[in-house]
C-alpha positions as CSV (number, residue, x, y, z in Angstrom):
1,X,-27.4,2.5,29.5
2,X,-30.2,1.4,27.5
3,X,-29.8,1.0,23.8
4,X,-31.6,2.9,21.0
5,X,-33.0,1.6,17.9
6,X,-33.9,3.6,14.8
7,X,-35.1,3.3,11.6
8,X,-31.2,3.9,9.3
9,X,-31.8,6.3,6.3
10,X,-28.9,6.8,3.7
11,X,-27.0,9.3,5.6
12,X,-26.6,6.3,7.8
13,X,-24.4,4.3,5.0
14,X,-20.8,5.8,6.8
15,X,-22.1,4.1,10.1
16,X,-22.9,0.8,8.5
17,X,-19.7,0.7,6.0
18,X,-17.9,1.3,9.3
19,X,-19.3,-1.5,11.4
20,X,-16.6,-4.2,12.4
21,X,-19.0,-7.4,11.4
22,X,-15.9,-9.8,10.3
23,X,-17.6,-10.5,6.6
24,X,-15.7,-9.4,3.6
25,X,-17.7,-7.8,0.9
26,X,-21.3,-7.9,2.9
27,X,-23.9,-7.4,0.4
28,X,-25.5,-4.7,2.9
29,X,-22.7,-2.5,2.1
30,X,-22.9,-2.6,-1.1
31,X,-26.7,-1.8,-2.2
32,X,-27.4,0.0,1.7
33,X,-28.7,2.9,-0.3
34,X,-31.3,0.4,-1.7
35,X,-32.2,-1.9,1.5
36,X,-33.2,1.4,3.2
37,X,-35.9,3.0,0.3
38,X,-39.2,1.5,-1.3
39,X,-40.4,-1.7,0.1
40,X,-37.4,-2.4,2.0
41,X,-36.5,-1.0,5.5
42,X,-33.0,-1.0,7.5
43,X,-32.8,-0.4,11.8
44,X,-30.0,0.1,13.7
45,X,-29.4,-0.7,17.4
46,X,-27.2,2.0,18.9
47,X,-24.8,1.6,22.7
48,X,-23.5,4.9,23.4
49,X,-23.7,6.2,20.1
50,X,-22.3,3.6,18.3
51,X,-24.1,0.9,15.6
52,X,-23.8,-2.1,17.2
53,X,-26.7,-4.5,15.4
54,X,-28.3,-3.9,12.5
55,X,-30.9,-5.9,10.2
56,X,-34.2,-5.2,8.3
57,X,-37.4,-6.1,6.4
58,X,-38.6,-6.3,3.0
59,X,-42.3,-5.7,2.0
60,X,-44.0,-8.3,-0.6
61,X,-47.3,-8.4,-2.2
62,X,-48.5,-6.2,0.5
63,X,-49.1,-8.8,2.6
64,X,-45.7,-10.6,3.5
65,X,-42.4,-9.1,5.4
66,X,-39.3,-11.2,5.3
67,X,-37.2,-9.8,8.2
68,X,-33.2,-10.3,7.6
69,X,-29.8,-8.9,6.9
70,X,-28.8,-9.4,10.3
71,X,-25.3,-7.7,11.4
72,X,-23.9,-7.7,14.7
73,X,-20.2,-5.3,15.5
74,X,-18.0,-8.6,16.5
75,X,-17.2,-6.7,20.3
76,X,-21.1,-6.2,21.2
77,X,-21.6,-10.4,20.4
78,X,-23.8,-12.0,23.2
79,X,-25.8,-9.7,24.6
80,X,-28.7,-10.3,23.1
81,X,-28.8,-7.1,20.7
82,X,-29.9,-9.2,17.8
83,X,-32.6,-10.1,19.6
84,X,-34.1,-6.7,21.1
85,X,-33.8,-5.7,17.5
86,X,-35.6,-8.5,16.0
87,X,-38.0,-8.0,18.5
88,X,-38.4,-4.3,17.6
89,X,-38.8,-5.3,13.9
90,X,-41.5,-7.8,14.2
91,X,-43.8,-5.4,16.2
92,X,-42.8,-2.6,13.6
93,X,-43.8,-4.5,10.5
94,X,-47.1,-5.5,12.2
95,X,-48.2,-2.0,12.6
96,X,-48.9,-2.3,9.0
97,X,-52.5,-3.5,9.2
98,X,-52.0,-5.3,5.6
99,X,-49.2,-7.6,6.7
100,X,-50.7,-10.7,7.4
101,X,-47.4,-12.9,7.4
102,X,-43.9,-12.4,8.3
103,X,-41.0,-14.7,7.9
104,X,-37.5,-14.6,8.3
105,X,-34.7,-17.2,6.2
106,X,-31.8,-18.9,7.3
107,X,-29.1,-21.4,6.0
108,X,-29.8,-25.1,8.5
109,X,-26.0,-24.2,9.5
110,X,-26.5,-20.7,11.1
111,X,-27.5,-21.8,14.7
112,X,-26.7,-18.0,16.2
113,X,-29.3,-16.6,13.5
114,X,-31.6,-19.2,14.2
115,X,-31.8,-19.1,17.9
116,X,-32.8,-15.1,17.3
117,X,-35.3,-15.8,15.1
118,X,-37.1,-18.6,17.6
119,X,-36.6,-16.5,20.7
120,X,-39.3,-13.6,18.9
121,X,-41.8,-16.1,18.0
122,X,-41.3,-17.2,14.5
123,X,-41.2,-21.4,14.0
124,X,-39.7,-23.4,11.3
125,X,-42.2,-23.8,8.2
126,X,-40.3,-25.4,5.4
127,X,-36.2,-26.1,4.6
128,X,-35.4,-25.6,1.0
129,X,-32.1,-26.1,-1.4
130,X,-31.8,-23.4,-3.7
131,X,-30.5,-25.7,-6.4
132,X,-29.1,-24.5,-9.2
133,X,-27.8,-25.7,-12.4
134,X,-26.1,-24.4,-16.0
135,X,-28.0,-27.2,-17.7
136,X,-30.5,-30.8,-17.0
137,X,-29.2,-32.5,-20.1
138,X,-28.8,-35.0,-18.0
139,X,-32.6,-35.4,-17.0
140,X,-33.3,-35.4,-20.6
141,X,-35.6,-38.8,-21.7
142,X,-35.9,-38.0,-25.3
143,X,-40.0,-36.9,-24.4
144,X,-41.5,-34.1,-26.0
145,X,-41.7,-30.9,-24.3
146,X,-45.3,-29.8,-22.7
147,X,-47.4,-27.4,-23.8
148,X,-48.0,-24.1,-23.1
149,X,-51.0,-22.5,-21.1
150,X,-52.0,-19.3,-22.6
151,X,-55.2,-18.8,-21.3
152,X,-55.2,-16.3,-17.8
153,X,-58.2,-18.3,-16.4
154,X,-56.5,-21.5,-16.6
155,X,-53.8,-20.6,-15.1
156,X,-55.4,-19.2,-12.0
157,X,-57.3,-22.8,-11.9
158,X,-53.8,-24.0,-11.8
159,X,-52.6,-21.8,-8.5
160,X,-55.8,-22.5,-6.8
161,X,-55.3,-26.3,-7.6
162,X,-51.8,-26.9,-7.1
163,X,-51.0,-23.8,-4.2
164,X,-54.2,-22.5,-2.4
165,X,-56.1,-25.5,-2.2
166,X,-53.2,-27.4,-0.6
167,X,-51.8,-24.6,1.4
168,X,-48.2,-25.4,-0.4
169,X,-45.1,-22.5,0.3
170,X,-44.6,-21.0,-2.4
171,X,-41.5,-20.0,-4.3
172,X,-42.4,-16.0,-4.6
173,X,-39.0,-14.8,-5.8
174,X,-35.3,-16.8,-5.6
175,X,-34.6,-16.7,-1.9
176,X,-38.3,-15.8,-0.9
177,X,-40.8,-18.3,-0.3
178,X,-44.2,-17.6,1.7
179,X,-47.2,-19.3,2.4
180,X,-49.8,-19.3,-0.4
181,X,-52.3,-16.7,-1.3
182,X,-54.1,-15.0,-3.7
183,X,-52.4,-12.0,-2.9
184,X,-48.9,-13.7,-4.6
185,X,-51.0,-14.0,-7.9
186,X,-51.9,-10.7,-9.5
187,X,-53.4,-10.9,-13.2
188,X,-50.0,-9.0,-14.2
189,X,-47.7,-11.8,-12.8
190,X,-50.0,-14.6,-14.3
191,X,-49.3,-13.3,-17.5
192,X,-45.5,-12.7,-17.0
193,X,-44.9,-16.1,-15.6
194,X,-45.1,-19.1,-18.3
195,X,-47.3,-21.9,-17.5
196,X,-46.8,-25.5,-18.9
197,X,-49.3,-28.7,-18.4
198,X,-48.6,-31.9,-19.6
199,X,-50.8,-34.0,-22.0
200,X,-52.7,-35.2,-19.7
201,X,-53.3,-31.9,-17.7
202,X,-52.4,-33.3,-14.0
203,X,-49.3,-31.7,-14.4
204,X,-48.1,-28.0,-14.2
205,X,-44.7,-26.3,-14.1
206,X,-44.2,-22.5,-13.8
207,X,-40.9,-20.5,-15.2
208,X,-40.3,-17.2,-14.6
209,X,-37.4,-14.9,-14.8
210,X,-35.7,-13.4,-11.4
211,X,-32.4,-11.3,-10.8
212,X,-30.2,-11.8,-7.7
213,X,-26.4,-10.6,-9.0
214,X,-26.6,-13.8,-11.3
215,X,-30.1,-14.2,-14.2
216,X,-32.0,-17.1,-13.2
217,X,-34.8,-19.1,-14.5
218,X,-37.0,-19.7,-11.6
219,X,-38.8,-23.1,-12.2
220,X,-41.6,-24.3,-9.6
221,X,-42.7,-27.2,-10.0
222,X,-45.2,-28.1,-6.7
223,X,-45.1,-31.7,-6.7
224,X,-42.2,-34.1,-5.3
225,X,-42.3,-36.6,-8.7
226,X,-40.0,-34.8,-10.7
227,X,-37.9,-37.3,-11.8
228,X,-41.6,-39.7,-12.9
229,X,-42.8,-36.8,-15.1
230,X,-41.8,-37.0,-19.1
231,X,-41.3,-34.1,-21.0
232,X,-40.7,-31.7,-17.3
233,X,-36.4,-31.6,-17.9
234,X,-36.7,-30.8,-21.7
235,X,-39.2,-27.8,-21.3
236,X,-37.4,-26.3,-18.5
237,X,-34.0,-26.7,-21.2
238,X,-36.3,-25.0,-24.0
239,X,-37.1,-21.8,-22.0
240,X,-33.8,-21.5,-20.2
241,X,-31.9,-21.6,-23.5
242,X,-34.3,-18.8,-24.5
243,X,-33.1,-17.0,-21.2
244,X,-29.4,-17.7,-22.3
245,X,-30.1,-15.8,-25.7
246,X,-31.5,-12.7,-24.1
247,X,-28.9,-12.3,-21.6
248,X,-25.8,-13.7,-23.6
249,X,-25.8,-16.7,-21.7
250,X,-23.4,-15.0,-18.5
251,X,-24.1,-15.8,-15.2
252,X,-27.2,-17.2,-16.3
253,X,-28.8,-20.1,-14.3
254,X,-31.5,-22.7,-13.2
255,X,-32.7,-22.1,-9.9
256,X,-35.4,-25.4,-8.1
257,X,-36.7,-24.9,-5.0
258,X,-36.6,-28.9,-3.5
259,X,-36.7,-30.2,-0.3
260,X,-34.0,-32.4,1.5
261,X,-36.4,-35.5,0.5
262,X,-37.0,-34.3,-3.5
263,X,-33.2,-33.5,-4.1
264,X,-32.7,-37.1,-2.9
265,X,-34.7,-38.9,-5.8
266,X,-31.9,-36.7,-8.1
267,X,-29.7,-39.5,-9.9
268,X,-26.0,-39.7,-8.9
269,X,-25.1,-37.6,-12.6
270,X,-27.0,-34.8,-12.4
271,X,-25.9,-31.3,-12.4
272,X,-27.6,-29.0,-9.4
273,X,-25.4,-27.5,-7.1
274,X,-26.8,-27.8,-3.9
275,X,-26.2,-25.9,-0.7
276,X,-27.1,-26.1,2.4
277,X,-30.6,-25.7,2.8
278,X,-32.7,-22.5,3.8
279,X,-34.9,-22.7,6.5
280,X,-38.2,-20.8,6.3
281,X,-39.2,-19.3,9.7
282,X,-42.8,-17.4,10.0
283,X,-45.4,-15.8,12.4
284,X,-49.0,-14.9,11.1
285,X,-50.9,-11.9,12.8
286,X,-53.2,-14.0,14.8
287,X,-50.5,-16.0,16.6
288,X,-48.7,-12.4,16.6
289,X,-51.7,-11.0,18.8
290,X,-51.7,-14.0,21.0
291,X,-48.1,-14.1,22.2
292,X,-47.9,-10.4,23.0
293,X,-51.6,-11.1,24.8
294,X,-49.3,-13.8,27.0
295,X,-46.5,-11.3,27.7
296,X,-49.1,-8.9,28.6
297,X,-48.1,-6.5,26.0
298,X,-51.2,-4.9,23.8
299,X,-51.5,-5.8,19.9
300,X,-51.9,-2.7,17.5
């Protein structure tokens, strides 16, 4: 019997809650009702009636999908459900003539996940440690704090300097990097986000404010000399203290994008925690067109 795959609404939820998946307290469970409304998007693949695999995609920018939330019931492993469902997803997403990008994220550890994600085309762009940290006293060299860019105009000579220019990933929201574009850089996020350049204005570091369960200050900082910069650790304190007094200082973090090679240069004292790594998988919509060309399979 062939299996089915729809698009899950939240009449679905009972199906989903009753899926045997082997993870206690699945964050899919918990906010379904959200994952399957507004920019987000949950399918199911179904075997005789029954929810079997399920996963889903994410909208940003109007140009980027980040597929994910991968579930599998732990009887239907190794048949390669994931897979036609993944599959399914990718072409689905591209039917949206906007979406230029779409990427999918997975810990260096999750080999099942990441042998999916290869086998429907998408290839390794960037591994990150989402470090976090309750403090960088640490860092601290005594150096006065930078200053702060108010101006809209330089900012966006900032993003086009230090992310489009080079083609860097950037750290969109906690969890979600993409590749860089203008479309990631609306006038109302410029003015959200605080922008801070160093005397000698070769410098730039970028904090903004992002929710996932815990409040996080989001610093990006799109160079690898971290540790060679005075002044970087005590403006990042000075802004996540502020942080810390709107939210009452619970569950209130830093959160660093670095690479394996940046959190390296960290000295032996300091305070990130540091997980395993997140590895950034993506297909754009020309190479999207040219490998269903090569299975003989028309683009949209």
């Amino acid at each position: 019997m062939e299996p089915l795959i729809r698009l899950l609404t939240e009449e679905d939820y009972p199906l989903v809650k009753g899926m045997v998946t082997g993870l206690e307290d699945d964050y899919v469970v918990r906010i379904f009702d959200k994952l399957s409304r507004d920019q987000n998007r949950m399918f199911g693949l179904f075997m005789e009636g029954r929810l079997v695999s399920l996963s889903g995609y994410s909208i940003y920018a109007n140009r980027y999908a980040m597929l994910g939330r991968l579930r599998s019931h732990t009887a239907y492993k190794g048949y390669g459900y994931s897979t036609q469902l993944m599959k399914h997803m990718l072409d689905e997403v591209f039917k949206q003539e906007e979406i230029q990008w779409v990427g999918a994220n997975t810990q260096e550890h999750n080999f099942p996940a990441q042998r999916v994600i290869e086998k429907v085309g998408l290839t390794p762009q960037i591994a990150l440690h989402g470090a976090v940290t309750d403090h960088v006293n640490t860092l601290h060299g005594g150096n006065t704090p930078w200053g702060k860019v108010d101006s809209l105009d330089r900012k966006k000579d900032w993003i086009e300097k230090a992310f489009i220019q080079p083609e860097r990933i950037f750290p969109y929201e906690c969890y979600y990097p993409f590749p860089s574009s203008f479309d990631l850089f609306p006038d109302g996020l410029l003015k959200q986000w605080n922008f801070y350049e160093n005397e000698e204005g070769t410098r730039m570091l970028i904090t903004k404010y992002d929710q996932k369960k815990n409040h996080y200050l989001h610093t990006v900082y799109p160079w690898s000399d971290f540790m060679k910069q005075p002044g970087l650790w005590e403006t990042i304190s000075l802004d996540f203290n502020q942080l810390k007094e709107q939210t009452g200082g619970e569950s209130t973090y830093i959160w660093m994008d670095m690479t394996k090679q940046e959190a390296s240069t960290l000295p032996d004292d300091h305070s990130f925690n540091l997980p395993s790594p997140w590895i950034l998988y993506g297909i754009d919509r020309p190479k999207w067109q040219s490998m269903r060309i090569h299975t003989g399979i028309p683009s949209r």
